[in-house]
FIVO-288446 format. One line per 4 residues: their letters; for each residue x, y, z of C-alpha. Coordinates in steps of 0.02 Angstrom, whole numbers, plus 50000, padded with zeros to 5 digits. Each point is the difference from the previous one (the first is absolute). Example, Ala and Ser with C-alpha at 12.3 -4.5 7.8 and 13.67 -1.06 7.14 Angstrom:
AS = 50615:49775:50390 | 50069:50172:49967
REM end
This chain:
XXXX = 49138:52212:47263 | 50083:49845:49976 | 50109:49945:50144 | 50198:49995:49921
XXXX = 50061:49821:49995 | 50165:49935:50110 | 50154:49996:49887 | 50039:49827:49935
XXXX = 50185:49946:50002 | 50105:50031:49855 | 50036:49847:49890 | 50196:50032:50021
XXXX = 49990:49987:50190 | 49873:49869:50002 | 50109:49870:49882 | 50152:50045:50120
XXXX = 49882:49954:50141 | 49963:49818:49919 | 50177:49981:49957 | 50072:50051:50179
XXXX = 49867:49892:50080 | 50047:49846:49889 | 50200:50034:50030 | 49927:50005:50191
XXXX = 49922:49851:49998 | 50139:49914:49921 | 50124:50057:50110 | 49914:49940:50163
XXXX = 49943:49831:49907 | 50199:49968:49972 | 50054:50052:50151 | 49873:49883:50081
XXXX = 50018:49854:49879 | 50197:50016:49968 | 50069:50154:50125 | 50191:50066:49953
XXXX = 50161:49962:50022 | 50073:49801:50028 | 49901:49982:50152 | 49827:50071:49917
XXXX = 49982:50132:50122 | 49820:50052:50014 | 49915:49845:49942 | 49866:49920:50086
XXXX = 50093:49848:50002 | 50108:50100:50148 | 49862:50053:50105 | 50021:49936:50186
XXXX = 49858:49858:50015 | 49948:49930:50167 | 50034:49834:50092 | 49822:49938:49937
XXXX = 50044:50042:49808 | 50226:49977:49985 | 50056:49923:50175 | 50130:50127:50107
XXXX = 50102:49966:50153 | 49945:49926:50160 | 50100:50038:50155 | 49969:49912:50180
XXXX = 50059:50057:50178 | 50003:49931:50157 | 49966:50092:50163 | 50156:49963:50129
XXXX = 50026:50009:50181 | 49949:49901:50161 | 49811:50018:49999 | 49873:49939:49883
XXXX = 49916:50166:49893 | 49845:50063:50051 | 49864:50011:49859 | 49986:50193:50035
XXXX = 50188:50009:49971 | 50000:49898:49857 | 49831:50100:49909 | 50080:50164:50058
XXXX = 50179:49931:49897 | 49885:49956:49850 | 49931:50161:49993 | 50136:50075:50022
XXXX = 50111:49896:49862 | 49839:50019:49869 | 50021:50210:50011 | 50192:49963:49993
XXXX = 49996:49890:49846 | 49852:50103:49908 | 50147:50100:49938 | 50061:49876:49888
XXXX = 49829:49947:49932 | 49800:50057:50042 | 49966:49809:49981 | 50139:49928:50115
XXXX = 49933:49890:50120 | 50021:49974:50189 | 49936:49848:50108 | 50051:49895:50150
XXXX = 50044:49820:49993 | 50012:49872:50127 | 50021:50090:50175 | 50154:50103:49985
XXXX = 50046:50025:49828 | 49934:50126:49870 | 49991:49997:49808 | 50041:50126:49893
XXXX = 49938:49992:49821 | 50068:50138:49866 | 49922:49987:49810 | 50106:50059:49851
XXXX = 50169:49967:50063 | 50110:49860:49981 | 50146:50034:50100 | 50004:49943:50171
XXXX = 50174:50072:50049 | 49961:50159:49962 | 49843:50016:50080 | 50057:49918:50147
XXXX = 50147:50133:50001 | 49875:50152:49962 | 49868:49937:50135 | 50130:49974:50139
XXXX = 50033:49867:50147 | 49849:50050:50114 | 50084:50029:50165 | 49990:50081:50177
XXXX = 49991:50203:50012 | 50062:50075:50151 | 50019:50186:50057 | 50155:50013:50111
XXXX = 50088:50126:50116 | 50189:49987:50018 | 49984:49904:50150 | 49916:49874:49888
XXXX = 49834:50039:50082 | 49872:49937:49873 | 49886:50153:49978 | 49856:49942:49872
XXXX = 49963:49839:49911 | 49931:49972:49811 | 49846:49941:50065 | 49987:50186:50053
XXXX = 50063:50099:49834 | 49826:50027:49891 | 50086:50059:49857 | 50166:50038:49898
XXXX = 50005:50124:49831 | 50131:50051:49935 | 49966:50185:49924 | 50071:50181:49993
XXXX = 50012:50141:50110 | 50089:50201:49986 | 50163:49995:50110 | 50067:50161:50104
XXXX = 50065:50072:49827 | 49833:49952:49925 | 50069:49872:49872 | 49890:49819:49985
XXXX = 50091:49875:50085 | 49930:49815:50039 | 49934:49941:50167 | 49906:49863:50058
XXXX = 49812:50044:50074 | 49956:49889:50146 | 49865:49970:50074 | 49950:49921:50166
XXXX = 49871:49910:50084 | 49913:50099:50144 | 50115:49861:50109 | 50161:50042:49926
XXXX = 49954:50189:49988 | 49994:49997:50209 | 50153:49907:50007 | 50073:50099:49866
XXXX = 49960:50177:50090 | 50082:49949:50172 | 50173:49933:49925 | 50029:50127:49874
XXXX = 49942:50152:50138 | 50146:49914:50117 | 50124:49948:49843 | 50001:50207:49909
XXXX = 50172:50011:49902 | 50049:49793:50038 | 49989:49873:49863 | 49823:49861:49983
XXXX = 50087:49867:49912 | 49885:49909:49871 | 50049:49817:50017 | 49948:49871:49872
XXXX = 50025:49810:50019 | 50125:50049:50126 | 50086:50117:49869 | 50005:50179:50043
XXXX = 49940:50062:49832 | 49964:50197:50072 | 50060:50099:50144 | 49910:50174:49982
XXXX = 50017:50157:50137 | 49832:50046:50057 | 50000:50188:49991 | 49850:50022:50111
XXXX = 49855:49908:50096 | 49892:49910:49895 | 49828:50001:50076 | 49864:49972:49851
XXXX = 50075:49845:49951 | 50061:50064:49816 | 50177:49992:49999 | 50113:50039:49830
XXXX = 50184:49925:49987 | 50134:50125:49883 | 50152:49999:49957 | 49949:49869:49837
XXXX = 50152:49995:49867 | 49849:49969:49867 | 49845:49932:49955 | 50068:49835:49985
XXXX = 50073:49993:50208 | 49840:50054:50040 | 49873:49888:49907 | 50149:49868:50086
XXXX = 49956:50055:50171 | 49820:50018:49990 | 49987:49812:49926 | 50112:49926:50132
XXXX = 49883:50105:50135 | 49839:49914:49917 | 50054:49849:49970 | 50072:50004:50188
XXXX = 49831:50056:50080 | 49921:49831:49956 | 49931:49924:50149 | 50116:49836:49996
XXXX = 50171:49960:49953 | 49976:49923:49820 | 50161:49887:49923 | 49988:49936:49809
XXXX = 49947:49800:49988 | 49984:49992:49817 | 49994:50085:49843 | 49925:49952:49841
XXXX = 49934:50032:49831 | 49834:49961:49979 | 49885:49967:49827 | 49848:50066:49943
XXXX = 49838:49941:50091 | 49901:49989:49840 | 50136:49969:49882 | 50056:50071:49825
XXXX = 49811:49901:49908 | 49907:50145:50109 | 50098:50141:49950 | 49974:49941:49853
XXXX = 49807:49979:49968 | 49970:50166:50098 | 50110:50070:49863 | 49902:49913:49867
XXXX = 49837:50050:50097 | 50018:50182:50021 | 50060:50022:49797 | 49851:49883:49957
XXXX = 49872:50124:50096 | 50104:50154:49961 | 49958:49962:49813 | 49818:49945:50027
XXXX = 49982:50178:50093 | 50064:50079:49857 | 49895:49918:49880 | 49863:50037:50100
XXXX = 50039:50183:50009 | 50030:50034:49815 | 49842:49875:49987 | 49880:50123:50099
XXXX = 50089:50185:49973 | 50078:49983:49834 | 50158:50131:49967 | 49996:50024:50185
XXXX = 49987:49828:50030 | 50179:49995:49899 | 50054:50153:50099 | 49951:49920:50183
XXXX = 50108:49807:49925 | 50143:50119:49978 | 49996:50083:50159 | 49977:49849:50107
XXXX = 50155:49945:49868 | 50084:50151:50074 | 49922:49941:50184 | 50072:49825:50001
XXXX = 50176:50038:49945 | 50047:50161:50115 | 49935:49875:50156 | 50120:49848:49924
XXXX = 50139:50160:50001 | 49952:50091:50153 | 50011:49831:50094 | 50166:49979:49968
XXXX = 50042:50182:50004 | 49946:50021:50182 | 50051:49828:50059 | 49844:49934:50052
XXXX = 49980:49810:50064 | 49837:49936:49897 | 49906:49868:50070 | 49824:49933:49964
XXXX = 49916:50155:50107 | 50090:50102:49893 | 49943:49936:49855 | 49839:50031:50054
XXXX = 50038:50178:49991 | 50071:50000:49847 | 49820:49910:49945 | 49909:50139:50083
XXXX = 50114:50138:49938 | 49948:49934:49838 | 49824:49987:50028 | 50007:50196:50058
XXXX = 50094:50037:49848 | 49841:49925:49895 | 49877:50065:50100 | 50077:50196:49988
XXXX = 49990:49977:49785 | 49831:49921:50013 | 49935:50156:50106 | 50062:50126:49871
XXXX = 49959:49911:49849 | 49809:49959:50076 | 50003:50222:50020 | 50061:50024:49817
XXXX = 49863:49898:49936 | 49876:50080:50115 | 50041:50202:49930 | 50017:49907:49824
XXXX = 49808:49951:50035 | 49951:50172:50073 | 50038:50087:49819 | 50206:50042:50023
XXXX = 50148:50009:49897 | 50107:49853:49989 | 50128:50097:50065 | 49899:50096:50144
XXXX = 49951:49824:50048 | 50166:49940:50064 | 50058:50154:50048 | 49832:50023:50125
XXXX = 50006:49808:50035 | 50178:49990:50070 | 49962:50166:50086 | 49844:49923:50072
XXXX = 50078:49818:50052 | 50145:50090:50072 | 49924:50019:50163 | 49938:49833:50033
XXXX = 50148:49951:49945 | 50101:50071:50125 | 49906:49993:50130 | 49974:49799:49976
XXXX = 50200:49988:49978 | 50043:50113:50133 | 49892:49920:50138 | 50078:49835:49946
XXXX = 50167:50096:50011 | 49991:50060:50163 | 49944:49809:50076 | 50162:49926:49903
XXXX = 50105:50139:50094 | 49923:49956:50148 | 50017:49835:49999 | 50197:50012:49930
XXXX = 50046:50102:50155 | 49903:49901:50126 | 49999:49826:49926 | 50133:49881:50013
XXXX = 50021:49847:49897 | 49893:49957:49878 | 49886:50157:50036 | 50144:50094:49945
XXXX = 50058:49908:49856 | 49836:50015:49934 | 49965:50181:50056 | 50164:50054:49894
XXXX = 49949:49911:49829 | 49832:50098:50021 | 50047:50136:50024 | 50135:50005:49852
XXXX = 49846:49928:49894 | 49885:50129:50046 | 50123:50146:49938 | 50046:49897:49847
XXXX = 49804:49979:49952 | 49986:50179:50011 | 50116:50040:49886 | 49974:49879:49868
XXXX = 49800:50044:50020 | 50019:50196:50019 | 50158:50040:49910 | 50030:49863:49850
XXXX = 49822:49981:49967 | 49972:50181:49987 | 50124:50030:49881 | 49981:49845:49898
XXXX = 49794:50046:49976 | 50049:50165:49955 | 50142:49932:49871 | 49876:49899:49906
XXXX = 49873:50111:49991 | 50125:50118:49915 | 50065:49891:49881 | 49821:49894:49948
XXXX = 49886:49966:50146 | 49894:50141:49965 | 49818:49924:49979 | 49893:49943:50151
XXXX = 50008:49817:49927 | 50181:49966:50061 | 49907:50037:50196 | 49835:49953:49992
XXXX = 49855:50078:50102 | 49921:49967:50155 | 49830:49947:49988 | 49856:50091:50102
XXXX = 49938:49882:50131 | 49856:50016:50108 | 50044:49997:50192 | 49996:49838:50104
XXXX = 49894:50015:50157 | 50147:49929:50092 | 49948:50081:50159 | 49850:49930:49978
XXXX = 50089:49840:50038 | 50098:50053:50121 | 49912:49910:50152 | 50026:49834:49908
XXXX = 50183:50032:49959 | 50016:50046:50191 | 49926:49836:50050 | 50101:49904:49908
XXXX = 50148:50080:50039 | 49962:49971:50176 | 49952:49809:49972 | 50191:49964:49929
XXXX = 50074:50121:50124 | 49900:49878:50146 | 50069:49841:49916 | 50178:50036:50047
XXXX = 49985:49999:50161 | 49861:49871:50023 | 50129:49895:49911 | 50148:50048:50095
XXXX = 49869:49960:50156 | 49970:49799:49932 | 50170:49972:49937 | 50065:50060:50168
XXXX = 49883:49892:50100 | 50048:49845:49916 | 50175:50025:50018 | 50058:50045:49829
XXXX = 50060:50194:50047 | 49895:50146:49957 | 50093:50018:49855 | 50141:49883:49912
XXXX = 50175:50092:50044 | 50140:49973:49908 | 50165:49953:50054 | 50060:50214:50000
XXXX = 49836:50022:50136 | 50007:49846:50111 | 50178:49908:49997 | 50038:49837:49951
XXXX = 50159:49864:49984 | 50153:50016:49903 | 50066:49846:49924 | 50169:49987:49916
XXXX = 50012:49874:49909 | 50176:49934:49894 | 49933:49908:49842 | 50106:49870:49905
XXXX = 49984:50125:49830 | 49985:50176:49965 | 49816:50040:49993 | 49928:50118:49897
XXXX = 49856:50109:50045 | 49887:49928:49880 | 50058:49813:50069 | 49974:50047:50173
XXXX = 49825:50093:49974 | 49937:49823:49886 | 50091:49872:50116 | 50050:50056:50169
XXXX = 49855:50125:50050 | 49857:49853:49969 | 50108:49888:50134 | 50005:50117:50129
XXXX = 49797:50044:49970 | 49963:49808:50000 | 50080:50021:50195 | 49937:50181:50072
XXXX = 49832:50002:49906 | 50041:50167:49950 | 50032:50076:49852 | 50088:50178:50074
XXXX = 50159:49936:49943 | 50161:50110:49980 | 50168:49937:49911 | 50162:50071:49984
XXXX = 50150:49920:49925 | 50182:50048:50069 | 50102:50038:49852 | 50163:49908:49959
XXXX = 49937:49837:50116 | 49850:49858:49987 | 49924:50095:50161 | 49823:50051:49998
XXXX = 49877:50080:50135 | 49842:49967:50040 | 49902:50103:50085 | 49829:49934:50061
XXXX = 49891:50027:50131 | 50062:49951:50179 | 50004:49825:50014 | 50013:49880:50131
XXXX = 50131:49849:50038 | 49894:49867:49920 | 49984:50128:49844 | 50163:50022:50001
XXXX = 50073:49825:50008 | 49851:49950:49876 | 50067:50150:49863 | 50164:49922:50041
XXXX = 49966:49824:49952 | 49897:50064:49849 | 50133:50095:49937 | 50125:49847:50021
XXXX = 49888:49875:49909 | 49958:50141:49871 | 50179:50061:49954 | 50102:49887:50106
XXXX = 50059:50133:50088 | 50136:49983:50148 | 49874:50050:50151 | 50147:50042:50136
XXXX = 50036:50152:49853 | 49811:50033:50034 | 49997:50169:50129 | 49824:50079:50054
XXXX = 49954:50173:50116 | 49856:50096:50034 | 50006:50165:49940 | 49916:50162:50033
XXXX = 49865:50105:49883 | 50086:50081:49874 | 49860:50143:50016 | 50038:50028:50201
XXXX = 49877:50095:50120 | 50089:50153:49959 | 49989:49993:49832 | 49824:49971:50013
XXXX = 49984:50161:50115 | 50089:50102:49875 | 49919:49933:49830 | 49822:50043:50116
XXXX = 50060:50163:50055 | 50065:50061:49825 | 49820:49942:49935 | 49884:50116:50124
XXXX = 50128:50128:49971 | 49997:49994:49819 | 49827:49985:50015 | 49975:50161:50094
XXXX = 50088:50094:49882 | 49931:49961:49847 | 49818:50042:50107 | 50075:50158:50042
XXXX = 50054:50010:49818 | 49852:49965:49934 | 49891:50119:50123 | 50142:50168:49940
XXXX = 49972:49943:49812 | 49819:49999:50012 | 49954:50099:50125 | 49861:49865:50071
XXXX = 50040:49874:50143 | 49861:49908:49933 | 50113:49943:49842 | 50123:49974:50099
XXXX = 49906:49888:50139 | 49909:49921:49838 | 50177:49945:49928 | 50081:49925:50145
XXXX = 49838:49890:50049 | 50001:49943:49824 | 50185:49948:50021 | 49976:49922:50166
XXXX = 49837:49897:49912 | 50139:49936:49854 | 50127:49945:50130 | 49852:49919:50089
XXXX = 49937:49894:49870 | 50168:49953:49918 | 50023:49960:50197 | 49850:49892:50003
XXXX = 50070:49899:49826 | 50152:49973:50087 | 49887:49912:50170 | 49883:49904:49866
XXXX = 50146:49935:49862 | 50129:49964:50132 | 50129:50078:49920 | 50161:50022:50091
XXXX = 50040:50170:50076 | 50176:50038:49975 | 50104:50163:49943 | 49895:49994:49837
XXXX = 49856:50030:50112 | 50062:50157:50043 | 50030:50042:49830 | 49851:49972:49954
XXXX = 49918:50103:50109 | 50081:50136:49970 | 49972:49998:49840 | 49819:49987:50004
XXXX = 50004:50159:50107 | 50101:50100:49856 | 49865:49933:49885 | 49850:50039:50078
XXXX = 50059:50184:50041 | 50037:50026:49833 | 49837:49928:49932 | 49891:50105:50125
XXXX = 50099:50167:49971 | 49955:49964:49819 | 49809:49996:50037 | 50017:50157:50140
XXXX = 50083:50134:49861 | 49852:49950:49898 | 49877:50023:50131 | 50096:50185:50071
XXXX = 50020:50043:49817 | 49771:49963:49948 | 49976:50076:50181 | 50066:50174:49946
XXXX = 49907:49988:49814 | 49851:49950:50076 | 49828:50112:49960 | 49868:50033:50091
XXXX = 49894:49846:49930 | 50139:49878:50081 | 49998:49908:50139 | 50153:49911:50114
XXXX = 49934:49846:49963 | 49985:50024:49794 | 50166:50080:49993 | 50081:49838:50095
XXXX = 49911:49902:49877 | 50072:50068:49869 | 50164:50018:50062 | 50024:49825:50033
XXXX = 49919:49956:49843 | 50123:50126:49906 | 50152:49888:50053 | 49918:49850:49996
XXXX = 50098:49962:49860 | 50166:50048:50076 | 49973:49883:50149 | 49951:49853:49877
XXXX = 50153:50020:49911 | 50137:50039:50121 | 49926:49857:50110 | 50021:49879:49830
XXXX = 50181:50070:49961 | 50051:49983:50164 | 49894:49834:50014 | 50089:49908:49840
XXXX = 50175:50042:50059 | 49968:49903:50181 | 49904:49854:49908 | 50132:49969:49883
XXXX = 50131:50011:50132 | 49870:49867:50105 | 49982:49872:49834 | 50173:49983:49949
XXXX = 50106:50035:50179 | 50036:49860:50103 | 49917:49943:50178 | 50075:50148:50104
XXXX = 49959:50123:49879 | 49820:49963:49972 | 49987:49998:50195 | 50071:50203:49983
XXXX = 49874:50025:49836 | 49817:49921:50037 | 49956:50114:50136 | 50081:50146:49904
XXXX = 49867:49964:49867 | 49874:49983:50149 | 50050:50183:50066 | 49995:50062:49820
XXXX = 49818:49957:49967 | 49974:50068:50176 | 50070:50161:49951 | 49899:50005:49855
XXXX = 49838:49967:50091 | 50034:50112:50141 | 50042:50146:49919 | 49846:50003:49863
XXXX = 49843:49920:50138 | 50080:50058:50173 | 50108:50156:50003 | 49877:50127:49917
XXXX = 49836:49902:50089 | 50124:50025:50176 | 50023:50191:49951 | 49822:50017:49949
XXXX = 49941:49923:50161 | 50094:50138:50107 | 49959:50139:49934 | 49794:49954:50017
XXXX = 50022:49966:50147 | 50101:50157:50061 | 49883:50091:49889 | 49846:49922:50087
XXX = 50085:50036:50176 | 50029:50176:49967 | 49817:50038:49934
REM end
């Protein structure tokens, strides 16, 4: 008996389905291009872009009092200021310059009144009695949230949550156990901005302040507290608005760039899948515009590590279609319907899909809540891009496939048919691919080892990683970006022999900053002199500091931490999902090989390691997880089919051989949109692209010749140790 066929959709519903997915389109496509309303609410043209990409404010304090800072105060007051100012942007930026003062850097904002008014004056914290008897410091308050509690009647009323350090906890326990029913007085810059009754000991060093008239008095409080618990007494030197670092010309080509490979992607698509070729260019259509929207909708800053996301979102949006068209044409081949074929094929991809997009997921939230900076920045636009491929892949695909087939796509020729090809012995192989994996991985550090030895630096860090010297500079003209990247940036190479240069203009004057690496007196007095015979610029109006890593040891800590954390759960993800440690052990050694190598390319081409670095590396992580998960559901999913006639090493084979074609073409999608963003960016950007498309091809090649030869390799040998 004949098995009864899947009901197609009806050709009423299906039109409506074209029709509401055109409207769709068209809406988000205006709101992006255009938005509403006088000040085009919604447009991309309104989404909050970084220092490196629109300029912001920069803000500059001072430390005061009788003694000279110590560097642990000041990193501690960096730290402290960067999780204070992350509030107003992921990609704000905190670094110290000169001995005592500390720069504050906040993209996407142009007002520096108001921030300075929203920030606060940092100043002294005390915790007094009524005697005046100072109680706690700042320097001993760990945290300050304001948040809700019940009251005796059990109605939500706002409090502020502190927090102490196990310091201020002791000192906290012995003057409230003496001080029950008296008044602690919370005294800010010698303003008493808080006098609450302590209503019992406090010996766990938690303590919660009522009595809040709303949430606005006690977000107040709990920002005066934080800002107060800094470990110096901070006073305002200067505030001012800064430009872009790369300048309206970058923005610019990157725009041009990612349509250019958007529509070569598409082409490419409709090219290899036909109809669903068409489908997938609509959905990445759909992809591109709700990202320009949800930007703006949720605020986000973008930088360039968040356009790497975006670019990777994309790429995961291209590789989910190609994995359920390659299944459709696979049950077209094995004898099915049309319509049984992409019913079964999204049914099949489904799982691969979501466990590749999931695992990505979960390192993007990871990396979000423990990140700071950059990490963050990026983590967020993944994140957003990884639901957003989803849906354009799972839901408007879907529906759109199903539409067309309703209305005309009925015959097998509008989807082609996969043709059957003979397994490639690629364990066979595998000892060679392991070997050369190992060679590259060995160059890195070799490299590292020479460059090192000769006194070059392991690796070349960037201004963010290692520091540098500020110049201001006051120019006779207004220079443009463009003028200053063509004219000014060439003088001040010809002096520091470097060409890690960083540029910012201050709008509404002729002031521009330099930031190079440190430089010494003679450098100094020689960029001077250059400068003056260059531009005949007035040299007394010529001011230079050494200032801190933007990226500070902290930061580093955390962006490490949220990596190994984020790593361990997508193992631990990966080991539920597929109920093997083995893939999961396989996966993250692949992952650590890609970071290796793209490590290694960074050692050998000298390229500067800066906040893009990080980028970058994260999003060769996301990549490669996705990629191997791809391979693995293939794998789990032969395993179970397998007959008796099978072996391990045959059903790898084919496996990997099955989405060979997948890994080709997600790696060229994904490939074309980094390349294009490398030809036509300018210097900075191709600095962020080149070892993208380095990790890329990694990906590629790890996933197809070392993940399944990894897997395949422990399980012989567990199967050898058990016999």
């Amino acid at each position: 008996m004949k098995k009864k066929e899947n009901k197609a959709m009806k050709k009423n519903k299906a039109l409506a389905v074209v029709i509401v997915t055109a409207l769709f389109l068209g809406l988000l496509t205006f709101t992006a291009a255009v938005g509403f309303g006088p000040t085009g609410t919604g447009s991309a043209k309104n989404i909050n872009t970084g220092l490196d990409l629109a300029g912001g404010v920069s803000i500059t304090y001072q430390a005061v009092g009788d003694e000279t800072p110590t560097q642990e105060q000041m990193n501690d007051t960096v730290y402290k200021l960067q999780q204070r100012v992350d509030s107003y942007s992921t990609e704000a930026q905190v670094y110290q310059e000169g001995s005592d003062r500390i720069n504050i850097e906040i993209p996407g904002v142009s007002d520096a009144n108001a921030i300075l008014e929203e920030l606060g004056k940092p100043g002294s914290l005390e915790f007094q009695l009524t005697d005046g008897t100072v109680v706690l410091d700042g320097s001993e308050v760990a945290s300050a949230e304001a948040g809700v509690q019940p009251d005796s009647m059990k109605n939500k009323e706002w409090v502020v949550q502190l927090t102490l350090t196990d310091e201020g906890a002791k000192a906290f326990a012995d003057a409230t156990s003496a001080n029950v029913g008296k008044q602690i007085s919370i005294v800010y810059d010698g303003e008493v901005i808080s006098s609450p009754r302590v209503n019992e000991a406090i010996t766990d060093g938690s303590a919660v302040i009522s009595g809040m008239a709303g949430q606005s008095e006690a977000e107040k409080l709990a920002s005066s507290i934080r800002i107060g618990s800094l470990s110096l007494k901070l006073e305002e030197l200067r505030s001012q608005v800064v430009g872009a670092q790369l300048g309206e010309e970058a923005i610019h080509t990157s725009l041009i760039a990612g349509a250019i490979g958007l529509i070569i992607v598409i082409l490419f698509m409709i090219l290899v899948y036909r109809l669903p070729g068409l489908v997938a260019g609509i959905a990445l259509l759909v992809y591109t515009a709700l990202m320009l929207v949800t930007l703006n909708a949720f605020d986000i800053t973008l930088t360039l590590p968040g356009i790497a996301g975006i670019i990777l979102g994309i790429g995961m949006a291209v590789d989910a279609n190609v994995i359920i068209y390659a299944r459709i044409r696979e049950e077209i081949a094995a004898g099915k319907s049309v319509l049984n074929s992409i019913q079964t094929g999204f049914h099949k991809a489904l799982s691969a899909i979501v466990d590749g997009n999931i695992t990505t997921l979960i390192a993007a939230l990871v990396l979000g809540i423990l990140g700071s900076g950059s990490v963050k920045g990026f983590a967020y636009t993944l994140a957003m891009g990884i639901v957003l491929s989803m849906f354009s892949a799972l839901v408007i695909s879907r529906y759109l496939t199903l539409a067309f087939y309703a209305l005309f796509a009925r015959d097998k020729k509008y989807y082609g048919e996969a043709k059957e090809r003979k397994p490639i012995d690629f364990l066979g192989r595998r000892k060679i691919c392991f070997i050369i994996s190992i060679v590259l991985i060995v160059i890195g550090p070799v490299t590292m080892g020479i460059q090192s030895a000769t006194g070059n630096g392991a690796l070349n860090y960037s201004l963010e990683f290692k520091g540098g010297t500020s110049t201001n500079v006051t120019f006779n003209e207004d220079m443009s970006i463009v003028d200053i990247d063509s004219k000014v940036k060439p003088v001040v190479q010809e002096v520091t022999g470097d060409a890690d240069i960083q540029t910012q203009k201050v709008t509404g004057t002729n002031q521009v900053i330099i930031k190079t690496r440190t430089l010494d007196l003679d450098e100094r007095n020689s960029l001077n002199d250059k400068l003056a015979e260059n531009f005949d610029v007035d040299t007394t109006l010529i001011s230079s500091e050494n200032i801190s890593a933007t990226i500070g040891s902290e930061m580093r800590k955390d962006a490490v931490m949220a990596v190994i954390i984020a790593t361990i759960c997508m193992l631990l993800y990966i080991w539920f999902r597929f109920k093997d440690i083995r893939f999961a052990a396989s996966a993250v050694l692949a992952l650590v090989h890609d970071v290796l190598v793209v490590l290694m390319f960074y050692a050998v081409s000298r390229i500067s390691i800066g906040n893009t670095f990080i980028a970058c590396m994260l999003t060769i992580v996301g990549y490669s997880i996705n990629a191997t998960i791809v391979i693995f559901d293939r794998i789990r999913e032969n395993l179970k089919a397998m007959g008796k006639k099978d072996s391990v090493y045959d059903v790898v084979n084919a496996s990997i051989t099955q989405t060979l074609t997948r890994s080709i073409y997600t790696s060229f999608t994904t490939f074309v949109m980094v390349a294009v963003l490398f030809i036509l960016g300018v210097p900075s950007i191709r600095e962020f692209a080149l070892p993208l498309m380095v990790g890329v091809v990694c990906g590629a090649y790890s996933s197809v010749c070392i993940t399944g030869a990894l897997w395949y390799t422990m399980k012989e040998r567990d199967r050898k140790s058990v016999v």
